[in-house]
C-alpha positions in Angstrom: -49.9 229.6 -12.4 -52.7 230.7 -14.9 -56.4 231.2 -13.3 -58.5 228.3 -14.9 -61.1 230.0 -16.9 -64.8 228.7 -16.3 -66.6 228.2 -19.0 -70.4 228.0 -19.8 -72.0 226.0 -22.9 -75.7 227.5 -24.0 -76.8 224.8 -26.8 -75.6 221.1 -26.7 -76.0 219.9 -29.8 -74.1 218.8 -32.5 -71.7 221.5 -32.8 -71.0 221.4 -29.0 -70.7 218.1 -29.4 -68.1 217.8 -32.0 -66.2 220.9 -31.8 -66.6 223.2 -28.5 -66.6 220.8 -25.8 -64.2 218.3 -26.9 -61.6 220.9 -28.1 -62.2 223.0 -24.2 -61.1 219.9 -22.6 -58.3 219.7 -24.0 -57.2 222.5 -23.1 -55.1 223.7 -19.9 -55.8 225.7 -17.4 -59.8 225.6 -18.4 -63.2 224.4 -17.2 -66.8 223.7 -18.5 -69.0 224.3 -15.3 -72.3 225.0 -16.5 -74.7 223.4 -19.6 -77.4 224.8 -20.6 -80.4 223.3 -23.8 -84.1 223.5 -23.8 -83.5 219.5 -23.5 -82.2 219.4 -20.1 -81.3 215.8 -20.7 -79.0 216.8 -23.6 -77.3 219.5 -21.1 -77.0 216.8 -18.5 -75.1 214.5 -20.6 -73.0 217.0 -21.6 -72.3 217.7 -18.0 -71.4 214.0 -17.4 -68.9 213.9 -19.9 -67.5 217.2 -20.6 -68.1 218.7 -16.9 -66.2 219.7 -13.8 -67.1 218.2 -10.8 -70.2 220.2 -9.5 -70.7 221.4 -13.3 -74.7 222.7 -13.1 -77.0 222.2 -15.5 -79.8 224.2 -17.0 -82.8 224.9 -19.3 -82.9 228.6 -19.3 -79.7 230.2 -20.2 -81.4 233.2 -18.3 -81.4 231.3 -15.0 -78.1 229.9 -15.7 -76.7 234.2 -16.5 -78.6 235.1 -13.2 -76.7 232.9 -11.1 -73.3 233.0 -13.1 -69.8 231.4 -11.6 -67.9 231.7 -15.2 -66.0 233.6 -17.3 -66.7 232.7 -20.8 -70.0 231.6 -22.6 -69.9 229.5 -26.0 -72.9 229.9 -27.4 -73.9 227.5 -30.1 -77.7 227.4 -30.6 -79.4 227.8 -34.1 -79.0 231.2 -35.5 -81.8 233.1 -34.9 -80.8 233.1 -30.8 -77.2 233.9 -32.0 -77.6 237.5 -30.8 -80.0 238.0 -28.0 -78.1 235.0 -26.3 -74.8 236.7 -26.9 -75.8 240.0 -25.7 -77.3 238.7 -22.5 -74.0 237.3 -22.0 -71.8 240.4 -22.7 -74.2 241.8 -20.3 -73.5 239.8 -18.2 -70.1 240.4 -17.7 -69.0 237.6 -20.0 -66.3 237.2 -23.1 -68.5 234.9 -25.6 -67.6 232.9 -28.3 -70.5 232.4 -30.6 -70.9 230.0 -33.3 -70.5 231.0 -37.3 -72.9 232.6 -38.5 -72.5 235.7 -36.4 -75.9 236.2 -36.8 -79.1 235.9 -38.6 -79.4 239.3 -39.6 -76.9 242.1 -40.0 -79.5 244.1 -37.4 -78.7 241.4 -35.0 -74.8 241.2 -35.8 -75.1 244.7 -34.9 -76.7 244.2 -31.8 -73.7 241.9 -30.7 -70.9 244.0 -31.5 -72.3 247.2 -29.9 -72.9 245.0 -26.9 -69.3 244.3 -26.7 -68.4 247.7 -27.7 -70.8 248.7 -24.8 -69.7 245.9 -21.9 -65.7 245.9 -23.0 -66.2 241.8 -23.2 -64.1 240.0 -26.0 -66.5 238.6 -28.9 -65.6 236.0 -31.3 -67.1 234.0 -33.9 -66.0 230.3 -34.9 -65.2 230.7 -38.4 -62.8 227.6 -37.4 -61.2 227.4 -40.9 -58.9 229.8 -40.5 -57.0 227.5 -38.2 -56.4 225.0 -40.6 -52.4 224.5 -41.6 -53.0 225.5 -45.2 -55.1 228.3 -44.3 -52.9 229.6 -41.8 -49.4 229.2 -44.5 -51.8 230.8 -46.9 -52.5 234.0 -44.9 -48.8 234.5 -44.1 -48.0 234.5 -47.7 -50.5 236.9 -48.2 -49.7 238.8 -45.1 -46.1 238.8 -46.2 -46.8 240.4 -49.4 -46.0 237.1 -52.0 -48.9 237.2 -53.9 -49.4 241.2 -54.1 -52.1 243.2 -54.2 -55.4 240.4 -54.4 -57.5 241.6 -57.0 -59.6 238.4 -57.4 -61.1 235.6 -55.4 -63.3 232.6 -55.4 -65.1 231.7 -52.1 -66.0 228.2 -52.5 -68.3 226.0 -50.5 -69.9 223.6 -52.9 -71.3 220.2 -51.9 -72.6 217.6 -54.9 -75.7 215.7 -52.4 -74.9 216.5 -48.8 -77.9 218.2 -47.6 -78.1 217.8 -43.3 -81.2 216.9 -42.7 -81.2 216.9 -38.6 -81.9 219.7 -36.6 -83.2 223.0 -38.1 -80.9 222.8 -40.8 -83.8 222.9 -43.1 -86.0 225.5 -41.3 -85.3 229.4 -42.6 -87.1 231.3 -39.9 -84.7 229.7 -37.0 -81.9 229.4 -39.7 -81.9 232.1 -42.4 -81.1 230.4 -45.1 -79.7 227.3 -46.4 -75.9 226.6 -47.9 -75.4 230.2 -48.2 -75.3 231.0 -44.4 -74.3 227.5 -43.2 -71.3 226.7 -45.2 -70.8 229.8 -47.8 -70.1 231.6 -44.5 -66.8 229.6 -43.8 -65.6 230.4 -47.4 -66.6 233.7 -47.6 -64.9 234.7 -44.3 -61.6 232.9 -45.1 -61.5 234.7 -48.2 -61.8 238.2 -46.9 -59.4 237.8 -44.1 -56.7 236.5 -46.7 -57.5 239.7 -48.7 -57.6 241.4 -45.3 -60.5 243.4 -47.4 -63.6 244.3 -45.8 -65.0 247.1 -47.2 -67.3 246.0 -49.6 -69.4 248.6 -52.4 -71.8 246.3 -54.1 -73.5 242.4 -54.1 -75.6 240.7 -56.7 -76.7 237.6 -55.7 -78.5 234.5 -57.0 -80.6 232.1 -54.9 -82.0 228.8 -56.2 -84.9 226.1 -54.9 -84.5 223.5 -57.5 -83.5 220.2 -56.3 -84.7 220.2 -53.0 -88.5 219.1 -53.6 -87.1 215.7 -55.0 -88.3 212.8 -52.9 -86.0 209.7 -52.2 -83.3 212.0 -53.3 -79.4 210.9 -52.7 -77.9 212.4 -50.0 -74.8 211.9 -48.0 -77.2 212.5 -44.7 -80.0 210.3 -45.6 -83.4 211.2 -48.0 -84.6 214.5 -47.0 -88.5 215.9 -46.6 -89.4 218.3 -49.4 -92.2 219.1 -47.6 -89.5 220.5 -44.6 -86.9 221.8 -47.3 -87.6 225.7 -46.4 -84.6 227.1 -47.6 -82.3 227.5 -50.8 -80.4 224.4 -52.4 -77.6 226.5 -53.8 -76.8 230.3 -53.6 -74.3 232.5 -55.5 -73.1 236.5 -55.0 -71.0 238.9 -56.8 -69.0 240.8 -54.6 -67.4 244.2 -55.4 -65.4 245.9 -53.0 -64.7 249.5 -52.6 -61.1 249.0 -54.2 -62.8 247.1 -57.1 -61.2 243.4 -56.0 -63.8 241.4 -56.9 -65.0 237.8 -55.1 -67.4 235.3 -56.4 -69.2 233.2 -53.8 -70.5 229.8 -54.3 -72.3 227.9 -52.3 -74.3 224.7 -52.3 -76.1 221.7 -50.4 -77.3 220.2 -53.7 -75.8 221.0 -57.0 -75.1 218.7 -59.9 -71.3 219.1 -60.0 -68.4 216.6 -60.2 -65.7 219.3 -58.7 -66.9 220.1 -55.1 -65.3 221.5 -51.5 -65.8 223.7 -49.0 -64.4 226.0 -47.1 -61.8 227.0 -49.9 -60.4 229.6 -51.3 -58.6 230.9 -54.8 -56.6 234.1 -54.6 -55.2 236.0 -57.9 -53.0 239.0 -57.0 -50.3 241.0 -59.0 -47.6 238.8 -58.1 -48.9 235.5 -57.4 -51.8 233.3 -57.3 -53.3 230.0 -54.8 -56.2 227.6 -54.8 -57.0 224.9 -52.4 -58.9 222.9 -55.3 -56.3 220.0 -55.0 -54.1 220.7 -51.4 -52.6 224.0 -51.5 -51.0 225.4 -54.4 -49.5 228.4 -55.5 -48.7 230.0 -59.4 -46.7 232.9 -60.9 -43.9 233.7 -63.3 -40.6 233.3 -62.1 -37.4 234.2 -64.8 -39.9 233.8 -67.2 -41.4 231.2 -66.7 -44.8 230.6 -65.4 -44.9 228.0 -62.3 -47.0 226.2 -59.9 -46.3 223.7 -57.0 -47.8 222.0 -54.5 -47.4 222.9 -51.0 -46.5 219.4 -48.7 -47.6 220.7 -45.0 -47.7 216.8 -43.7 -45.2 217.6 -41.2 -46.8 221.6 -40.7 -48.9 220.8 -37.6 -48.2 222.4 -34.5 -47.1 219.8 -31.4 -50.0 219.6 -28.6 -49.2 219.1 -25.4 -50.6 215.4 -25.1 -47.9 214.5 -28.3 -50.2 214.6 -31.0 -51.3 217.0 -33.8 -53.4 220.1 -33.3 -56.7 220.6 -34.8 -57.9 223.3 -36.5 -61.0 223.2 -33.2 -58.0 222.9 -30.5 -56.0 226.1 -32.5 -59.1 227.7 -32.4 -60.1 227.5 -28.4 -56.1 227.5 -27.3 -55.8 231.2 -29.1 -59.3 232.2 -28.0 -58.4 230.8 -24.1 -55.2 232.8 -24.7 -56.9 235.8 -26.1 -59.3 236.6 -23.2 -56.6 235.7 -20.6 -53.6 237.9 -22.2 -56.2 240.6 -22.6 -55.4 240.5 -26.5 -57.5 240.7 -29.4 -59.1 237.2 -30.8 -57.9 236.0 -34.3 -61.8 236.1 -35.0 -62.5 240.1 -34.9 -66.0 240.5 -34.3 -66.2 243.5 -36.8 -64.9 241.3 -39.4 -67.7 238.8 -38.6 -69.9 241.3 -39.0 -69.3 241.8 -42.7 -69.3 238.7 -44.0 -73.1 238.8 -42.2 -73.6 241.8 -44.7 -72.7 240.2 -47.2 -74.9 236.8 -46.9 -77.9 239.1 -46.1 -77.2 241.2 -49.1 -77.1 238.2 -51.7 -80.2 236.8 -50.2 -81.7 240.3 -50.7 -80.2 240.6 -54.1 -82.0 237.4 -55.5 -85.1 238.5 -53.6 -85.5 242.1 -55.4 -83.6 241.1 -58.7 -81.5 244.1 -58.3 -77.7 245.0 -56.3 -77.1 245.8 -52.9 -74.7 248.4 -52.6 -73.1 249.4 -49.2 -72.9 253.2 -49.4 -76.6 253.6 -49.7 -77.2 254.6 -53.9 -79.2 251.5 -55.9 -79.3 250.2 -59.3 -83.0 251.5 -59.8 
């Protein structure tokens, strides 16, 4: 029989709530024993649902490392505690799963995966996307070689009026930034790893702040508080990479558009092409003809064991569970995290200085 993995939760908010701990307990041969949020009444909740018996709870995820009894730590706090939580954690003789954005900064990111490097503990990041049916058909088509050598891409995470306006969404010193690191993340790290391209040479980027001092403005989430909107409404890059394939990121909370998604993709290679603008469809030229078709994965998901369909959030904590205890690597590869963080922090710096980034140390001066 398989040891049950104990798990620890640092951060019980919304994306504990309706992702990590749900997803963990369904899942075999796993635990949640310990909960830890600077409100301990949030952490004891979470205990009383989500908890084994005896679960502890905590305030300090200090206190709660000290006196350990797991094996894992999911940490998902804002993003500005991303890395000193999840080296603490490493250091603590922990595997860690830490929630998307790998960090606020690529100083931090690098922090966290020379921790890992350093303690020989498994890192991931929950770029849950890529654990989607169409995302996961989609990168075995690319894997397999059916769409060629991927040239260009669109990253696309574009919302017409869903701003969240809970939390610290809205606050860029606990944050980082707005669309661009919230949701651009998840398109721009779905992309990459269906180019399987991460070397990138050069980013220009646009930032923009015009929507979001509107009062009474229409939202999906409710009005928000100009006087609180601190970070970008919308953000865009122009991505080069070092084989001259080149992505275009988009990214918004608040852009008049009437075509809008996120966490999609569009691929153009030498010998095929795919979007996930309406489902998943492919194109190329076949005899002569040029084609395209939809692709129907209604009957694609993968059996659980209660009967039902998987979730993208299940996939994603069965292969991580299964990752740290078969000693593998995780599908999420911390170093490939680490380059989309690169990349966000090098479009915000782009549209800050009005000039490129480039990655091998020469500027557009």
């Amino acid at each position: 029989m398989s040891k049950t993995l104990k798990i620890a939760i640092i951060g019980c908010g919304g994306i504990a709530i309706g992702k990590h701990m749900p997803s963990l307990s369904r899942q075999t041969d796993a635990e949640m024993v310990a909960f830890c949020d600077i409100e301990l009444d949030r952490a004891q909740e979470a205990a009383d649902k989500y908890g084994s018996e005896g679960a502890k709870v905590y305030s300090d995820y200090n206190e709660m490392l000290k006196e350990g009894g797991f094996d894992i730590v999911h940490v998902c706090t804002p993003n500005d505690s991303h890395a000193p939580i999840t080296v603490a954690s490493l250091e603590a003789g922990c595997h860690v799963m830490c929630e998307k954005p790998m960090a606020k900064t690529t100083a931090q990111a690098q922090e966290m995966l020379d921790a890992a490097r350093r303690t020989g503990k498994k890192l991931t990041i929950g770029y849950q996307n890529r654990f989607r049916s169409d995302s996961q058909y989609l990168k075995g088509l690319c894997d397999s070689g059916d769409l060629g050598d991927i040239y260009y891409a669109r990253a696309i995470a574009l919302r017409r009026r869903a701003v969240p306006t809970w939390g610290v969404f809205l606050d860029e010193e606990k944050q980082g930034g707005g669309p661009l690191i919230d949701i651009g993340t998840h398109a721009l790290d779905m992309t990459l790893w269906m180019m399987d391209n991460y070397k990138p040479r050069s980013v220009t980027g646009s930032v923009f702040h015009k929507l979001g001092h509107k009062e009474n403005a229409a939202n999906a989430f409710g009005p928000w508080d100009p006087e609180k909107f601190k970070v970008e409404d919308s953000a865009f890059g122009f991505i080069t990479m070092e084989n001259g394939a080149t992505i275009v990121l988009e990214s918004s909370w608040a852009l008049n558009v009437s075509e809008f998604g996120e966490a999609k993709t569009l691929l153009a290679g030498t010998e095929g092409g795919a979007d996930m603008n309406d489902g998943l469809r492919l194109n190329g030229e076949r005899a002569g003809h040029l084609y395209e078709t939809k692709v129907d994965l209604s009957s694609g998901g993968v059996a659980f064991y209660s009967g039902g369909e998987e979730t993208e959030a299940d996939r994603e904590a069965r292969l991580w569970l299964e990752a740290v205890r078969e000693d593998k690597e995780p599908v999420v590869k911390p170093e490939q995290a680490f380059v989309v963080t690169q990349i966000l922090e090098a479009v915000y710096e782009s549209a800050r200085t009005g000039r490129a980034v480039y990655f091998d140390g020469t500027s557009d001066k």
